[in-house]
DRENROMI-639459 format. One record per residue: x, y, z of N, C-alpha, C, O, CB in turn. Coordinates in steps of 0.05 Angstrom, whole numbers, plus 5000, padded with zeros to 4 digits. Glycine has a CB too. Layout:
// residues N
XYZXYZXYZXYZXYZ;...
END
This chain:
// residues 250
501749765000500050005000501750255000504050255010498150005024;500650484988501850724978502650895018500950825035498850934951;503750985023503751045054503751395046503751555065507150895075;503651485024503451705018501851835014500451714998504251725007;500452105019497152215011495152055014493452024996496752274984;495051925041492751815050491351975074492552165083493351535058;489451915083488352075100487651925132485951755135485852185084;489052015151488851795170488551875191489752075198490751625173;486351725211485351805236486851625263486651385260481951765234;488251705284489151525295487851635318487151865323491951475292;487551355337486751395360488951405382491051285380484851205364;488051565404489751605424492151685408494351565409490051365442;491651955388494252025373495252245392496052435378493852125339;495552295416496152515428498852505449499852665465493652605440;499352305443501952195464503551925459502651815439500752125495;504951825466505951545463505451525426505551695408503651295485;504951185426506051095402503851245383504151315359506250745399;501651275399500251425376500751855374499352005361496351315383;502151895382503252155367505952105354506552275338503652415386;507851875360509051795338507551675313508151735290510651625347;505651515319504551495288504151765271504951805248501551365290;502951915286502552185275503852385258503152495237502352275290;506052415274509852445266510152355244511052495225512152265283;509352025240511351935214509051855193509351685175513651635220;506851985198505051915175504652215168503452225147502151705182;505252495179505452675169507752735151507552905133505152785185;510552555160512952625154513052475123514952515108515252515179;510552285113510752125102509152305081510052285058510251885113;507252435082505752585069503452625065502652735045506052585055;501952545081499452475093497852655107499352825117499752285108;495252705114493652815124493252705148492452475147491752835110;493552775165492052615204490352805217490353045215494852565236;488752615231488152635247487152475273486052255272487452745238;487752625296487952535322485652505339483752655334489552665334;485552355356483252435379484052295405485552095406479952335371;483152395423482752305455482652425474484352595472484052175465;481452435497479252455510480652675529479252775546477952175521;483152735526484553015537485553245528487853275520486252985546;483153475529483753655520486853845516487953995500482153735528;487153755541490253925540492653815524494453955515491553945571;492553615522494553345509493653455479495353615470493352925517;492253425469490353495443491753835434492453895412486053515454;491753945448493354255445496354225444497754365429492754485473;497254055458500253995466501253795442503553805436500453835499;499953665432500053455403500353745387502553815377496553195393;498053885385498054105361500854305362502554365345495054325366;500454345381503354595391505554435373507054525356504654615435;505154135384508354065368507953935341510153915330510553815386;506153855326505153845304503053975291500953875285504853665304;503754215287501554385278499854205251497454205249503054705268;501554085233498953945211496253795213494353785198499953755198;497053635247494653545251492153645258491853855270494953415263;489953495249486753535251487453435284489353295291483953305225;485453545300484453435334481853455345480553655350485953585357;481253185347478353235365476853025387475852805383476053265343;477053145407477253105434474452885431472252935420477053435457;475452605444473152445435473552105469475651975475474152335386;471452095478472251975502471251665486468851595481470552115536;474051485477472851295459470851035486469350865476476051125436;471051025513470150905533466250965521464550795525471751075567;465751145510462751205512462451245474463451405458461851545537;459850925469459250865454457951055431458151005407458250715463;456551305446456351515434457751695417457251775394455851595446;459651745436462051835423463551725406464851885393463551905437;463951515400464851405381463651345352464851315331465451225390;460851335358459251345334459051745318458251835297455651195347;460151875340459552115334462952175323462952275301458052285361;465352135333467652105322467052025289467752165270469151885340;465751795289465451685260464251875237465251925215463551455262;461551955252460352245231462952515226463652625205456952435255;463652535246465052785247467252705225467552815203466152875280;468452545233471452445208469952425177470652565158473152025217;467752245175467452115146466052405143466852475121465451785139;464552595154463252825143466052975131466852945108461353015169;467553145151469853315146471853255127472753405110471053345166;472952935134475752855118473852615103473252405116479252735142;472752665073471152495069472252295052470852105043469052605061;475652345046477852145042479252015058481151865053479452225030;478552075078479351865109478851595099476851515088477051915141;481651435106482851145086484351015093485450875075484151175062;485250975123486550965151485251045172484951285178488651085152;484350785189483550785215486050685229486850485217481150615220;487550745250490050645269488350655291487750875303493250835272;487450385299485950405330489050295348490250085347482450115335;489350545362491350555379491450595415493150525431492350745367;488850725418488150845447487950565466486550375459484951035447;489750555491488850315506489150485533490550685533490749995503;487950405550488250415585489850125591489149915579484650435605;492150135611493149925622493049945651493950165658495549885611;492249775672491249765691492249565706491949345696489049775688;493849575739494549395757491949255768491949325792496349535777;489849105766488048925782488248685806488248445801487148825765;488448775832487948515845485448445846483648535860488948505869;485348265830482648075834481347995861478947965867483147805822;484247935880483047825906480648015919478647935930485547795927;481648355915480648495925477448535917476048635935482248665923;476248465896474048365896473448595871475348725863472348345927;470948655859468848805845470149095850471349255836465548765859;469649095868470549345871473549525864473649775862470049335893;475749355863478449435854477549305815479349345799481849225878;475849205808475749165781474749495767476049595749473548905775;472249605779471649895768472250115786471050335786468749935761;474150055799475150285811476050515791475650755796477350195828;477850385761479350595741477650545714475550415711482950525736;478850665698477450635675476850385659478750235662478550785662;475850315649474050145635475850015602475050085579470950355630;477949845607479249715593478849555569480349535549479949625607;476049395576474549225560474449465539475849485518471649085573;471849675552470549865533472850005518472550015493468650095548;474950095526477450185510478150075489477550095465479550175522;480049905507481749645492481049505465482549455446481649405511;477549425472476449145461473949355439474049485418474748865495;473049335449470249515451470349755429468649795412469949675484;471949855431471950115414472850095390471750205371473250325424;476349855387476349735373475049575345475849555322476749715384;472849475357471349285341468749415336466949335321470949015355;468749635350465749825341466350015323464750125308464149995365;469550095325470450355292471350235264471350335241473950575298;472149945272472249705257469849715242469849765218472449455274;468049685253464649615244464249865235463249865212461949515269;464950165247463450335234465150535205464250705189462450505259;467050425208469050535186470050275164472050325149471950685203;468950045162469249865144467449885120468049865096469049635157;465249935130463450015096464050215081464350215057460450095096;464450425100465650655086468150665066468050765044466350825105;470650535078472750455071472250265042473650305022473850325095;470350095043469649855016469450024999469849904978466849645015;468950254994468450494978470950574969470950644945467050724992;473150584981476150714977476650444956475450224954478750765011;479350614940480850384917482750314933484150134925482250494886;483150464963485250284977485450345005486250585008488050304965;485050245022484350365047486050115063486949915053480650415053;486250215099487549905119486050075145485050295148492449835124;486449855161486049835188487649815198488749605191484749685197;488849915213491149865239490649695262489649575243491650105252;490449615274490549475300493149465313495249365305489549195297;492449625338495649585357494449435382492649505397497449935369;496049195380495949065400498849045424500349225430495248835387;498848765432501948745450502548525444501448395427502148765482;505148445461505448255462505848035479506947815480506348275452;504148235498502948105521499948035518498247985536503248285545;499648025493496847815484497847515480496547305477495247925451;499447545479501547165470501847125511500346985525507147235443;503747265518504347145544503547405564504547625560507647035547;501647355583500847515602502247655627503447535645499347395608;501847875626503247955667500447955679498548085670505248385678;500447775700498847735713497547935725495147975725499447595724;499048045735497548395749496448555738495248745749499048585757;496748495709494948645687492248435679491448475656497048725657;491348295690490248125681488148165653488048025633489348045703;486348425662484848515636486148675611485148645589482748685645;488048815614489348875599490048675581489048675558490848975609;491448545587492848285568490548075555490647925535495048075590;489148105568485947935558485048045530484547945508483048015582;484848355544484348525514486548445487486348315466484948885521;488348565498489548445468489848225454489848205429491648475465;490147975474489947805462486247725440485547585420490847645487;485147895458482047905448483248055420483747895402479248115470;483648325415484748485393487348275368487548305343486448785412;488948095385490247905367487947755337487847735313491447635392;485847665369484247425353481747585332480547485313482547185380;481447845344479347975325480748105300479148225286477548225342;483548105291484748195274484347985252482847975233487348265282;486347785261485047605240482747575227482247615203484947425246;481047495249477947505239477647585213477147455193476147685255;478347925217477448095202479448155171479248295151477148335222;480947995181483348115154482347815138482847775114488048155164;481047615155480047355134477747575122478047655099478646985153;475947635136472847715130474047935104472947895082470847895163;476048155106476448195089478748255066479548485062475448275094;479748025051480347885043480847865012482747755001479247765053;478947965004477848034976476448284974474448314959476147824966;477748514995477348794990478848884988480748744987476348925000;479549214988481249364980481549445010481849695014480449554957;481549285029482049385054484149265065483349035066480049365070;486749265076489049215086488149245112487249465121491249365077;488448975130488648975152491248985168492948855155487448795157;492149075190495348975193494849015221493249165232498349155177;496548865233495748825257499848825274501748675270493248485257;499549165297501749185301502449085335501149155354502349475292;505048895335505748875364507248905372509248785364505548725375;507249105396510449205398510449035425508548895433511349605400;513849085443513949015465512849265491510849415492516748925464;514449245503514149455524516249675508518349655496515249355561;514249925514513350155494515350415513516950325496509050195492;516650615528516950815539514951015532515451205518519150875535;511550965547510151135544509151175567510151035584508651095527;507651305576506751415604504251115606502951095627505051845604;503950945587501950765590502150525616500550445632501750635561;505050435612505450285636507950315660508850145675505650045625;508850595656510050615679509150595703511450535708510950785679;507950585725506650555741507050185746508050095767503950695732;506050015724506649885732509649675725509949435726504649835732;511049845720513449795712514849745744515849545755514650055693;514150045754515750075789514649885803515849845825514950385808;512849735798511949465815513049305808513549115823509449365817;514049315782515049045784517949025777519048855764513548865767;519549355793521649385794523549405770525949355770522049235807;521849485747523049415712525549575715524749785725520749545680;527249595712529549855703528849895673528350125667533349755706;528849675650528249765623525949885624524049805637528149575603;526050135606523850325605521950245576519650325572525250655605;523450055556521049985539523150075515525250205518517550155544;522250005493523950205468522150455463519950515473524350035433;523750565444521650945438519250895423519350715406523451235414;517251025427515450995400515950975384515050775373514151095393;517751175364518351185346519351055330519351115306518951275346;520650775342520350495337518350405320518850295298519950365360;515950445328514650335325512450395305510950255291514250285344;512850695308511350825294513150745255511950715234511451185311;515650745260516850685236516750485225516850485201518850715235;516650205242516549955238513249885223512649715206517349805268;510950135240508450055220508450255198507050165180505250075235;509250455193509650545156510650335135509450275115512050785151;513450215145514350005135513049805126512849785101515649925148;511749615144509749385142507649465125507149315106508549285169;506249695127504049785114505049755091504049565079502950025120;507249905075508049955053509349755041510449755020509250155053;508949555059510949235046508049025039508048815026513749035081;505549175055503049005050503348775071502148575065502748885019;504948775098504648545110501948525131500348715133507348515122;501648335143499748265152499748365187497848435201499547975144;502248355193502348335214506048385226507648275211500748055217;507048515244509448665244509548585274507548625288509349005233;511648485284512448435313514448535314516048505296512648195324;514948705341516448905345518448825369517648775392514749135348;521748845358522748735384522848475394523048295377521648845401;522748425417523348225431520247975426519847755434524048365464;518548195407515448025411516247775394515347575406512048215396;517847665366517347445355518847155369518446915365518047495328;521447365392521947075404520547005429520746795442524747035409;518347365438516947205450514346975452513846845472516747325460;513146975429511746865417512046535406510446355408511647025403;515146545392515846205396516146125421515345895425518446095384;517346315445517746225466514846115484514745935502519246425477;512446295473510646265498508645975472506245925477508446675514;509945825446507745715431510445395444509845175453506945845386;512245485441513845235446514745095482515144855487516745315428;514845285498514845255519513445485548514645615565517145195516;510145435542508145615550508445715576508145955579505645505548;509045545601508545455627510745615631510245805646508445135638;513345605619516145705626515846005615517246175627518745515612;514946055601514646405583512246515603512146765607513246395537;510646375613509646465633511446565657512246795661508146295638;511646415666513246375701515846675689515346915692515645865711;517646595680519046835676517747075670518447245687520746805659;516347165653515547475649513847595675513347825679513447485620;512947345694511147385729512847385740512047405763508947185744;516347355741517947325769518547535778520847555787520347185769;516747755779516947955790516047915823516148115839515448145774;
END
């Protein structure tokens, strides 16, 4: 696929890997635009990338996301790139019951949820384009889990298995699915629980990553593992129990 003069909406483009996407799909020659659910971040993206479009959109509420959808396909009505990027990552003790589960924000509805509902609402539209993709950023802690994240890692692995799905379902369109997994990222997403579990590595840069999906896109691949993710992946298909136990010996 052409990575040039396309028109592209990324989610959670206001920080982390998704204002590096932003970066290198502007740098590439492209039209963006951003959204999420903090206004000030959204000004602070603009300040340092003046090209981008921004609009403050809380993807957790179903509404808003159907209204994200009008607003993009009305305005940018060559919008031809969806990058569902926005996740919440969250420490859960389960022991602690119901109550430490909605104490923070709502992961499923993020993660999973919003995902597979801009999927649904920007795929017909897209069948219309002579060439359009989907992004999907997942982890690669959808293959092998940290336990303390328990829903987090559920999600992606949920986002692993709904990629496919969809890049079978479409298959014989002009729609490119690609589906991106990086490792641990240096974004404000999981520090927090990094210091629990005593990490010193801080993750690689976005920009990693953000480069590694122009690439893949423009090579037409399916799917791009980033880093340490493809040996973690033989590791957790060839010896599961053990790729477990090490990435938890925290």
């Amino acid at each position: 696929m052409k990575i040039q003069g396309n028109t592209v909406l990324i989610t959670g483009g206001a920080t982390g890997i998704g204002f590096s996407l932003a970066e290198a799909f502007v740098k590439a020659g492209d039209r963006v635009v951003i959204c999420g659910r903090r206004q000030a971040k959204l000004r602070e993206a603009k300040r340092k990338l003046p090209q981008v479009h921004t609009k403050v959109c809380d993807l957790s509420k179903e509404d808003q996301r159907r209204l994200l959808y009008e607003w993009v396909s009305s305005n940018f009505q060559d919008v031809n790139i969806l990058a569902n990027n926005a996740g919440i990552q969250r420490v859960i003790d389960l022991k602690k019951g119901v109550n430490e589960l909605s104490a923070g924000e709502d992961e499923i509805e993020v993660n999973l949820k919003a995902y597979v509902h801009l999927c649904a609402l920007f795929t017909p539209f897209f069948l219309k384009k002579k060439e359009a993709a989907i992004i999907n950023v997942s982890s690669g802690l959808g293959f092998v889990p940290i336990a303390m994240m328990p829903v987090y890692c559920a999600t992606k692995a949920a986002i692993h298995s709904f990629t496919q799905s969809l890049r079978h379902q479409l298959r014989d369109t002009s729609i490119k699915v690609l589906e991106v997994i990086p490792p641990t990222v240096d974004t404000e997403l999981d520090k927090g629980a990094r210091a629990q579990r005593r990490q010193g590595d801080r993750g690689i840069p976005p920009v990693e990553v953000a480069n590694a999906t122009l690439k893949a896109l423009e090579n037409d691949q399916d799917e791009v593992m980033i880093g340490m993710v493809e040996n973690l992946r033989i590791r957790a298909r060839a010896y599961p129990e053990q790729a477990f136990q090490n990435i938890n010996r925290w």
